[in-house]
Structures are given as C-alpha cells and as structure tokens.
C-alpha positions as CSV (number, residue, x, y, z in Angstrom):
1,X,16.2,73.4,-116.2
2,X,19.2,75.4,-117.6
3,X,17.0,76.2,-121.0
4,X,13.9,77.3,-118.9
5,X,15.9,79.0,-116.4
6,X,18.9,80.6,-118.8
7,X,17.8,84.3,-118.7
8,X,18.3,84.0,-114.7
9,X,21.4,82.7,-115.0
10,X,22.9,84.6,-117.6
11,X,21.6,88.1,-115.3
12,X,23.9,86.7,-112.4
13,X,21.7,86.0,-109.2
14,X,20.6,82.5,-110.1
15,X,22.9,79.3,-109.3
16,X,21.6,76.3,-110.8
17,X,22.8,72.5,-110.3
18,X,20.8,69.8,-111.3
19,X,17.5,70.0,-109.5
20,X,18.9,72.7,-107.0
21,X,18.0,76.7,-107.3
22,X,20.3,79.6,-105.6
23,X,18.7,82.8,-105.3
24,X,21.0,85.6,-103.9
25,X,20.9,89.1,-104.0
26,X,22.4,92.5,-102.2
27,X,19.1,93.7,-101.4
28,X,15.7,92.4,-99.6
29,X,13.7,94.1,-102.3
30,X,16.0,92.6,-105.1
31,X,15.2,89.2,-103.4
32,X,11.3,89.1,-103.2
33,X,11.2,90.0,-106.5
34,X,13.9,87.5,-107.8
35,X,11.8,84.9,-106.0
36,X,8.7,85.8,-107.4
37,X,9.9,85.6,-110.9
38,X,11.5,82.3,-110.7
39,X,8.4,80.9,-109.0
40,X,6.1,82.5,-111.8
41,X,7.5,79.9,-114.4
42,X,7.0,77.1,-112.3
43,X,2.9,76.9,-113.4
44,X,3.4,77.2,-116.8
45,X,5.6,73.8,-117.0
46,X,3.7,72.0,-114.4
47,X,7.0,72.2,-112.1
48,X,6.2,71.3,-108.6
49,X,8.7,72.1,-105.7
50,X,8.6,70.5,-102.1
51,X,8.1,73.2,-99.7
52,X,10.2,71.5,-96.9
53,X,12.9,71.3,-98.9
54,X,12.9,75.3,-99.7
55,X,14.2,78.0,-97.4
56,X,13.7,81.6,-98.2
57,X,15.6,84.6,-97.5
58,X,18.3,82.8,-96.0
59,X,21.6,84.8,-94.4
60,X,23.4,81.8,-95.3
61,X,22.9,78.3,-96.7
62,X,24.1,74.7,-97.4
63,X,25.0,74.1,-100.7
64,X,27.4,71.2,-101.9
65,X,29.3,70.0,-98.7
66,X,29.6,74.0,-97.9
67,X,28.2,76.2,-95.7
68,X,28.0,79.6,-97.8
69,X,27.6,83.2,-97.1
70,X,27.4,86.6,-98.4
71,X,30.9,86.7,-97.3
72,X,32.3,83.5,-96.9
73,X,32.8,79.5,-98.2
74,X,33.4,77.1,-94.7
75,X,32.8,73.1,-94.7
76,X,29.8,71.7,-93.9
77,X,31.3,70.0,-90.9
78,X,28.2,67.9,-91.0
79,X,30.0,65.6,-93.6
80,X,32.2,64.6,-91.4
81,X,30.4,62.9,-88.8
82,X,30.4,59.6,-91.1
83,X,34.1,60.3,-92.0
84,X,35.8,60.6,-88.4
85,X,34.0,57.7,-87.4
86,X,35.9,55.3,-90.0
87,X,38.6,53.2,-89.1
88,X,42.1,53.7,-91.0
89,X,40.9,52.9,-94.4
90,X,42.0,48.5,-95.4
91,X,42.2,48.7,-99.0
92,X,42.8,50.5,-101.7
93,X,39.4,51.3,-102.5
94,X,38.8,52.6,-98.7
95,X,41.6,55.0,-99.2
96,X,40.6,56.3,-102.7
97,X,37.3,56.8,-101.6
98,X,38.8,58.8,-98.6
99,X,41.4,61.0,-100.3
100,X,38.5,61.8,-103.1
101,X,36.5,63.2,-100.4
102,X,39.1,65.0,-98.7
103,X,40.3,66.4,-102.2
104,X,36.9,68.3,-102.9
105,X,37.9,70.6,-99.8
106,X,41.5,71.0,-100.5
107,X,41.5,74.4,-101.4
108,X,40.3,74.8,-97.5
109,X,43.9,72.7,-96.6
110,X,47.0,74.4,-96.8
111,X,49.8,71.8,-98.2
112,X,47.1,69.5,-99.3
113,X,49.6,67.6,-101.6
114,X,52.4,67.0,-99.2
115,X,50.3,66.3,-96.4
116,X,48.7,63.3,-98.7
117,X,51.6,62.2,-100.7
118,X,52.2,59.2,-98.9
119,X,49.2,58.3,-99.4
120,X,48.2,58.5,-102.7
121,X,51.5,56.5,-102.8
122,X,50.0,54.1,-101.3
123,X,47.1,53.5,-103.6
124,X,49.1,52.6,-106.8
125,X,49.4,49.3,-107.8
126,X,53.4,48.6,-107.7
127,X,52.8,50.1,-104.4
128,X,52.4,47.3,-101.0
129,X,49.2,48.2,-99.1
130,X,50.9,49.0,-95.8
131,X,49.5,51.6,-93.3
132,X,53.3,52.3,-91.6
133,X,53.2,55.1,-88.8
134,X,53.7,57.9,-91.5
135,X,50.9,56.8,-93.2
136,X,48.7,56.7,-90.3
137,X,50.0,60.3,-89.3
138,X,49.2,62.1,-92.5
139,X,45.6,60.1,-92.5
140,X,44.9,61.8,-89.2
141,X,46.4,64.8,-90.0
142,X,44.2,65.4,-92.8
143,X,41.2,64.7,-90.8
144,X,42.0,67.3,-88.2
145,X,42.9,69.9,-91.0
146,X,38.9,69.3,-92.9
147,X,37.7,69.2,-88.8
148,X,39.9,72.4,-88.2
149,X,39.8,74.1,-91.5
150,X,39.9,77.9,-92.0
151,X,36.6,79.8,-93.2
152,X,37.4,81.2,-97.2
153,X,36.5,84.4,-98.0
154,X,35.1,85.8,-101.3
155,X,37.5,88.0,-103.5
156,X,37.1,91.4,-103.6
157,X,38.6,92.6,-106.9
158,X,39.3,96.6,-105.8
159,X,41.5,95.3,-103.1
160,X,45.3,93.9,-103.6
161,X,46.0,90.5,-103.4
162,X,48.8,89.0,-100.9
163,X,50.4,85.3,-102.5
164,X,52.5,83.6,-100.2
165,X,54.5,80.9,-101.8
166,X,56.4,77.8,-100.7
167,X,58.7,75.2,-102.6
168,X,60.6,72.8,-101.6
169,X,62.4,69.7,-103.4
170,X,60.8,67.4,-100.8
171,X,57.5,68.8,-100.3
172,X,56.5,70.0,-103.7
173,X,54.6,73.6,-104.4
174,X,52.5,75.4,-102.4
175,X,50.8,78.8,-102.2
176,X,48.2,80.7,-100.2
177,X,46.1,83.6,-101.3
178,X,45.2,86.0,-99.1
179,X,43.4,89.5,-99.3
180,X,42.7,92.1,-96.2
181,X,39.4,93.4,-96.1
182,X,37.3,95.3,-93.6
183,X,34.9,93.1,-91.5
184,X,33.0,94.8,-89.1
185,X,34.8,98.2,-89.7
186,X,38.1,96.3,-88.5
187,X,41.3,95.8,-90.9
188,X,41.2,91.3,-91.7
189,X,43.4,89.2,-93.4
190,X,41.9,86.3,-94.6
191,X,42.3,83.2,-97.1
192,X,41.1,83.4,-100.4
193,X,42.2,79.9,-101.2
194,X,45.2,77.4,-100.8
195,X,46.9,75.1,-103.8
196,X,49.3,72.8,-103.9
197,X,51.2,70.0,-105.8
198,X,53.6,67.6,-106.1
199,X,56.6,68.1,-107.8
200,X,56.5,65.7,-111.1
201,X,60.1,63.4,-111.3
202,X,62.1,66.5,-113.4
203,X,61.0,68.8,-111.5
204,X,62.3,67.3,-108.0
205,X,66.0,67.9,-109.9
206,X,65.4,71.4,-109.6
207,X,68.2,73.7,-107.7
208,X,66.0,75.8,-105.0
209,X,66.0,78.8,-107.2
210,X,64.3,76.8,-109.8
211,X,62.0,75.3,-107.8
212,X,60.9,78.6,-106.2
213,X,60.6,80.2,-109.4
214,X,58.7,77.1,-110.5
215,X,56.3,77.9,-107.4
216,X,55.9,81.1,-108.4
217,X,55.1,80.9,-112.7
218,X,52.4,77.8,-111.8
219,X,50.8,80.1,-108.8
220,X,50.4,82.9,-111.0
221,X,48.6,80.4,-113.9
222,X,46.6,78.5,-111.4
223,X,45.4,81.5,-110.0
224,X,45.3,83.7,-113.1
225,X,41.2,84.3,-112.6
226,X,41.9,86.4,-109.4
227,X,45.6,88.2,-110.0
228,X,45.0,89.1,-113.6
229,X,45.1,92.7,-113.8
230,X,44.7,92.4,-110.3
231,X,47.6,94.4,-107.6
232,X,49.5,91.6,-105.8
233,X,52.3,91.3,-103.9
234,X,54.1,88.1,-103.6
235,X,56.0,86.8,-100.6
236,X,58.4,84.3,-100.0
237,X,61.5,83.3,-98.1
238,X,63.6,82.6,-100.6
239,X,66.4,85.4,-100.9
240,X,67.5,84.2,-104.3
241,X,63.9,84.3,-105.8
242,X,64.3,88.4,-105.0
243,X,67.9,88.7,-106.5
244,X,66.5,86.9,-109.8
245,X,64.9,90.5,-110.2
246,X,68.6,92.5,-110.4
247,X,70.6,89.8,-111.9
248,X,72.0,90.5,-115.8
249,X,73.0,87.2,-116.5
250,X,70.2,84.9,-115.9
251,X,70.3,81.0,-117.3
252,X,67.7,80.2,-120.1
253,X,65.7,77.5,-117.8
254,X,65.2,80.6,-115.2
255,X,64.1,83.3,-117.8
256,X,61.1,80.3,-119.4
C-alpha cells in the first residue's frame, strides 16, 4: 500500500496505516478531487474497499483511539467503556496491560509519570503484588484523568510557544506546552501536549536548581520538533532557575 500510494503521501494530504486511508484537505474542491485520484488506482490493482466502512467528507474522524479534527486531537472516549468497567487490575499482567493502554494517551495527562509511579512499581518482579490505598488512588486517578482529559490542539508554527515546567525531587519532570490561538475570533490558550518522567536514581540527588534546570534542557530536546526556531517563553516557579541567567560563577554540572 505505501509503494502504490507513495506519491500521495509524499504531497502531504494522505495518512496511511496499514489497511486505513486519511484524506484531508483545506478546501472542498481540493477534497473531491484528492478522492477521486486515490479511488482511480483502486481498478487498476483489483483493490476493493467496503463502502460501510468509508466515510467521505468528514468534519472530523476516528482514527487510532482519537477523535481528530481540523483543529484538534481528543480521546476516543469510546475505549473506555471496557476500561472503567474493570475491576482493580489482580496481577501483574492485568496492570501492564492497563498502564500500556493508559500510556498511549499520556500526552493527553498532565504528570503522567508521577501519577503512575507507584504503579509501574508495582509491576517489577522484586516488587510484592499489593494494591495498598496509594495504589488504588493513583489507578483511579488515572482513569478519571483519560475520562476527563483536555482536547489537544494542533501547533501553529507563526505563533509563540508558552512551556511551563515542573521538577521536583519526589515527583520527577514535568512540562506542558501551550500555544494561544484565535478560535472563533476569541484569544484561546490551549495544550499542545504534556510530558513527563521519572527522575532516574542520580538524578533524584539533584539540589532543586539542578533538577529544574534538568526539567528544562530534557523539555527543550523532547520537544525540539515544535520550539526549534520556534519563539517560546518558558515559565516556572523556581526563582533560582531565573538567577542562573545573571549569575558569573556558575558550577560545571549547571553550565552541561
């Protein structure tokens, strides 16, 4: 399918995964015609489609546990039905299982990483299977964030950035990207996309300065595809993070 279909791709309005095509376009005109030329090469190859399983012209779409948009990425809160039915998972292959599914959204959960470390704790062998209250807490808590989670919006690379970052020694790094756009001739602010992490065992030595700065140099290389040569500003509430910009004398771990 990618060799039949790599002209489409490589043009920019065709998605393609597996056996599944995405059409999109900016205009109605562009659309039809997009349509028509994917469906031309169908004949040729003998490719047959199943008409109930095609929808056409679509504002917006399910496509791989999301519902997507012209201007936004939300959950398919469809998934979830199964998911909130569960018990508390009893074994370490329940709980995999669950923290797998919940990690494919975890760009939609802010603090994903803290929120679950107990329980990827939990799935290690040296580790006791025990669901203690704190375990139980964060398993719900999770659940309500992928029930409750915020709707993404797409980049838009001639508008500044905003990065809001967060470290600390017992909750490990996390950051938020947000951007304000105009939606519906009104001034938004709205998520990009959230990351997080634990803090490996050196790390958790850190002073706070370290750690925030930390935060700050993994932020700007996880996120590298949206802030480079992008306008950003960064915010954070640590004080010391800002002096770090007039000190002289600055210690060799800081300045790497």
């Amino acid at each position: 399918m990618d060799t039949i279909f790599q002209e489409e791709i490589l043009e920019g309005w065709m998605v393609l995964y597996i056996d599944d095509i995405i059409i999109y376009s900016e205009t109605w005109e562009d659309h039809v015609q997009y349509i028509d030329r994917v469906l031309s090469k169908f004949t040729p190859i003998n490719l047959k489609i199943s008409l109930k399983n095609c929808h056409f012209c679509q504002q917006e779409l399910l496509a791989l546990g999301h519902k997507v948009s012209g201007l936004s990425l939300a959950i398919d809160q469809n998934k979830f039905a199964a998911v909130l039915q569960k018990p508390v998972p009893k074994s370490i292959k329940e709980m995999q299982s669950f923290l797998g599914f919940a990690s494919y959204y975890r760009n939609h959960i802010q603090n994903f990483a803290h929120i679950t470390s107990s329980l990827y704790k939990l799935c290690s062998k040296y580790e006791v299977f025990e669901i203690t209250k704190e375990r139980r807490y964060a398993y719900e808590r999770i659940k309500y964030k992928l029930t409750n989670a915020p709707v993404l919006i797409f980049p838009d690379f001639e508008l500044p950035f905003k990065l809001y970052i967060d470290a600390e020694c017992s909750q490990g790094l996390g950051e938020a990207l947000h951007q304000r756009q105009i939606v519906d001739c009104e001034p938004r602010e709205g998520v990009i996309c959230y990351i997080s992490r634990q803090l490996e065992d050196s790390e958790a030595r850190y002073r706070a300065t370290q750690t925030e700065c930390l935060c700050l140099v993994w932020a700007l290389e996880k996120l590298h595809y949206y802030l480079k040569g992008a306008v950003f500003e960064v915010y954070t509430d640590c004080t010391v993070l800002n002096s770090l910009l007039n000190m002289k004398n600055t210690n060799r771990h800081i300045l790497r």
